[in-house]
N, C-alpha and C positions, 0 to 999 in steps of 0.2 A: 609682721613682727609685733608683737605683744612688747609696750615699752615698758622697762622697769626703772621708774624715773627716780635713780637715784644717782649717785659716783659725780664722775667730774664729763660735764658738757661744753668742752670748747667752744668758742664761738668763733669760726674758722675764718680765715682772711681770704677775699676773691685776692689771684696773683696775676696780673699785670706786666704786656709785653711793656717793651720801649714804646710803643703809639699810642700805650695806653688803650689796648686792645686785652681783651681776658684771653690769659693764658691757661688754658682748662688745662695740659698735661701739669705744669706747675701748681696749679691749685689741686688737681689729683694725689700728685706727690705731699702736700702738706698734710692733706687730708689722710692722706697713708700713713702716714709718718706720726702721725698723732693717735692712730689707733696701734703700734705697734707698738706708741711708747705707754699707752695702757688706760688711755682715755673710757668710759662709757658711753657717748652718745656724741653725735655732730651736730651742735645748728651750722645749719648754711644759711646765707645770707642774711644773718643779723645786722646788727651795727656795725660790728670788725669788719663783716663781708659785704660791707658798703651797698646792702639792699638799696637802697636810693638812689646811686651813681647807675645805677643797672640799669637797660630798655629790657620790655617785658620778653623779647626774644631772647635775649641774653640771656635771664633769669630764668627760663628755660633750657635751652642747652646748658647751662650751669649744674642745676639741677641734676640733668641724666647724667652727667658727668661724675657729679660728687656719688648718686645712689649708686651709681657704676664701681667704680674705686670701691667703695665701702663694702661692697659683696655680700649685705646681709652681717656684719661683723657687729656691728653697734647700730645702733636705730640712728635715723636721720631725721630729725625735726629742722622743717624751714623757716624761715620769717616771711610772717604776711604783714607788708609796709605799706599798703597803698592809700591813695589821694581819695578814696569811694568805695563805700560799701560796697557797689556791682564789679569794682575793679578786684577787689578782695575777693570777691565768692569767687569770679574769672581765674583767678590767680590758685583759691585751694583745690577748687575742682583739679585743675592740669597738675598740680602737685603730689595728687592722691595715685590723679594715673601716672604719671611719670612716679612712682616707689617710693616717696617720702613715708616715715613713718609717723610722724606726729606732726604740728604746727607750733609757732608760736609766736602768736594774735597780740596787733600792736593798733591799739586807735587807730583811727584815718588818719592820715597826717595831716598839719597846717589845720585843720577846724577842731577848735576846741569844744566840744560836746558837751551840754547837762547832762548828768547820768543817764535821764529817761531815753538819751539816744544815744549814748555810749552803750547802755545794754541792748540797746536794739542792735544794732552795727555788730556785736559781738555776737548776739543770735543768732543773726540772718548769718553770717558767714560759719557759723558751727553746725548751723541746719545744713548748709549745701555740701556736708559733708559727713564722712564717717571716720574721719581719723579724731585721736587723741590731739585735744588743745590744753597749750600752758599758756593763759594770759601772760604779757609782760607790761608790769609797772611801775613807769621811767616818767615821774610826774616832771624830776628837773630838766630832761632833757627833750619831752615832747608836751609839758605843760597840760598832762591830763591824770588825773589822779585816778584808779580803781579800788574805790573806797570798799568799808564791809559792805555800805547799804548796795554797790553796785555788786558785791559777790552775794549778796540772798537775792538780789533779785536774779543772777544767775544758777542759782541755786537749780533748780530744776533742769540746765540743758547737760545734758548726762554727759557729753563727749568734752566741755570744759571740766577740765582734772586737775592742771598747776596752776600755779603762780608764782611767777618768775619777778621776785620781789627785792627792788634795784631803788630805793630810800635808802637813804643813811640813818635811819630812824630805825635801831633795830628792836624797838616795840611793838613796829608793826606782825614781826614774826609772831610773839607771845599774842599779841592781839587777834592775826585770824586764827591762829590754832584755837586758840580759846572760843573764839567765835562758831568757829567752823568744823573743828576736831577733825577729824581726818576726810572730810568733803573734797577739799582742794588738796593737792600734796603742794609741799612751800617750798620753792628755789631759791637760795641766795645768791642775787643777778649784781650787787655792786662788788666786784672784787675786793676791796680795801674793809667790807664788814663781811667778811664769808665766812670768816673765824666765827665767829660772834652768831652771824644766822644758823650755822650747822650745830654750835651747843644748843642755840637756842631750839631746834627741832627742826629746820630747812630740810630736806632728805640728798640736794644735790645742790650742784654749784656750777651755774650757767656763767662761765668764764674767760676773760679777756686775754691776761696773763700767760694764761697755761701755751698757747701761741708759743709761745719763746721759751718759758720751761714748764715742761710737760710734764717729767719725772715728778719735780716738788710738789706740783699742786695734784699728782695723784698720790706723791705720801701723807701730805697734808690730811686727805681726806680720808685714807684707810687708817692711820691716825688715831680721827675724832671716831669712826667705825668702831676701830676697837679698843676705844676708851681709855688712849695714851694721852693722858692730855699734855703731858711733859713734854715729848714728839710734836706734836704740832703746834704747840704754842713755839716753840722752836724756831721751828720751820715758818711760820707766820712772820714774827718777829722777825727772823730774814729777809723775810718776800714782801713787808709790809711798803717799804718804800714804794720798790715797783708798782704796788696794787694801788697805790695811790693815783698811780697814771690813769686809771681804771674809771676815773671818777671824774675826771677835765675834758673840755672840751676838745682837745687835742689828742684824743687816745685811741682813736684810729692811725693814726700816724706816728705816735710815741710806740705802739703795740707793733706797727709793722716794719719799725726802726728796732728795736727790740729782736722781730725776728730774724731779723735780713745780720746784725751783730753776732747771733747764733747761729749761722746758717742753716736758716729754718725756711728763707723766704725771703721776699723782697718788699723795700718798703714801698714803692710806686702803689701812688693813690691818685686818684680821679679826682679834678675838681669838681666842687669849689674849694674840697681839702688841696693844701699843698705840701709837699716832705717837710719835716722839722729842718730849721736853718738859725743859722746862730748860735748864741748863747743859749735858748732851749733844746737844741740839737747835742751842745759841747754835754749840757748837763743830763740829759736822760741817757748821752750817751757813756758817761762817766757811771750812771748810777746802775745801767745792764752789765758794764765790764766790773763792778764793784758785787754784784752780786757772782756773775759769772766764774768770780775766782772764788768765790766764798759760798758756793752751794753747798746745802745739806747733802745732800747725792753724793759730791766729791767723796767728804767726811768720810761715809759707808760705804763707798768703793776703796778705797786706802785704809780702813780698818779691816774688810774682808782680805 
């Protein structure tokens, strides 16, 4: 499948027996349920899908699971999280043959790289392959920045395409486009600036939220598509709260407290996360049921 990397890209939640054992019929299900509600594309195992909490056999049968379910319906782009460039190549090779359709290429984790081997690490693993790569660049949360001067020296490796651009700095947008003009196609990856990347020229939105509502954040974006900006500034301003979760260190576990409230999924997470408890449990749980009564969807289902 030829990806058309634009619309809305959930970033899907692995789902979790009681042992905290993966429960792939349940993660099937969500992952269903999210292309019926009209989503464009699935990462699997991103950050929501706890790539890191995963053994490399897991992340495998995961994998055929999720490309299973999805039946060719929307493209499946995975997360490559690993500890070593040889562990990364290991990982998109099996990827490519188990049916993923694209990648999307995250530093090694824990060493923080000079660009001169951050573009190497991104090479070497795009060479061992032939699928479509979206860089993702999440400098607050892995402490490595993919600066311009590291996209021109990427510049030449053909099968890097996006950029799944997750700063709060939404100058970075107007910045590579300017730089780059249509080289990289730009993702807006922080939920809480999506508004804001997609005027800016982003073409999709690599998403946290949409987990829990899926309707909003595909009107959201069909929306700014077709140039309603009164609609989606709307609908932001609604969801704005929420997407803030998007943004803390906590948003794996806000996001699948959030689903498990909508019965979308469950929040059970792997340590070293643990569920929301307390006073940040009472309050993201206050702030889903406050949205939940107040969605824009409602609104147009009771007008219709």
């Amino acid at each position: 499948m030829k990806i058309d990397w634009r619309g809305v890209f959930p970033a899907v939640t692995t789902q979790f027996n009681e042992d905290l054992s993966i429960n792939y019929v349940e993660t099937q299900r969500v992952v269903d349920d999210l292309i019926k509600d009209g989503v464009t594309g699935i990462i699997a195992m991103g950050t929501c899908g706890e790539n890191n909490s995963l053994t490399a056999d897991e992340k495998r049968t995961l994998l055929k699971a999720i490309v299973e379910v999805v039946a060719g319906r929307v493209p499946v782009v995975t997360g490559v999280s690993e500890l070593t460039t040889p562990l990364a190549i290991s990982w998109v090779k099996d990827a490519e043959k188990f049916g993923a359709n694209g990648l999307m290429l995250l530093p090694a984790m824990v060493y923080v790289p000079k660009t001169a081997e951050l573009v190497e690490h991104f090479t070497q693993v795009a060479n061992a392959t032939t699928l479509p790569i979206m860089l993702y660049n999440n400098p607050t949360a892995y402490r490595v920045a993919i600066t311009n001067e590291a996209l021109e020296a990427l510049r030449p490796v053909k099968n890097i395409v996006a950029v799944k651009e997750s700063t709060a700095d939404t100058r970075r947008f107007t910045d590579m486009i300017n730089a780059f003009g249509d080289r990289y196609v730009v993702f807006a990856g922080l939920d809480d600036v999506a508004f804001e990347g997609l005027l800016l020229g982003a073409q999709g939105w690599v998403s946290g939220l949409t987990s829990a509502f899926p309707h909003e954040s595909v009107m959201l974006v069909k929306a700014l598509e077709a140039g309603d900006i009164n609609t989606a500034r709307e609908i932001y301003r609604w969801f704005l709260p929420l997407l803030h979760l998007d943004a803390e260190h906590d948003l794996v576990q806000s996001i699948k407290l959030a689903e498990q409230i909508m019965g979308r999924g469950s929040e059970r997470v792997r340590m070293p996360r643990m569920p929301l408890t307390g006073a940040r449990r009472a309050e993201v749980t206050a702030m889903v049921e406050k949205a939940a009564a107040t969605r824009p969807s409602l609104k147009i289902t009771k007008a219709a």
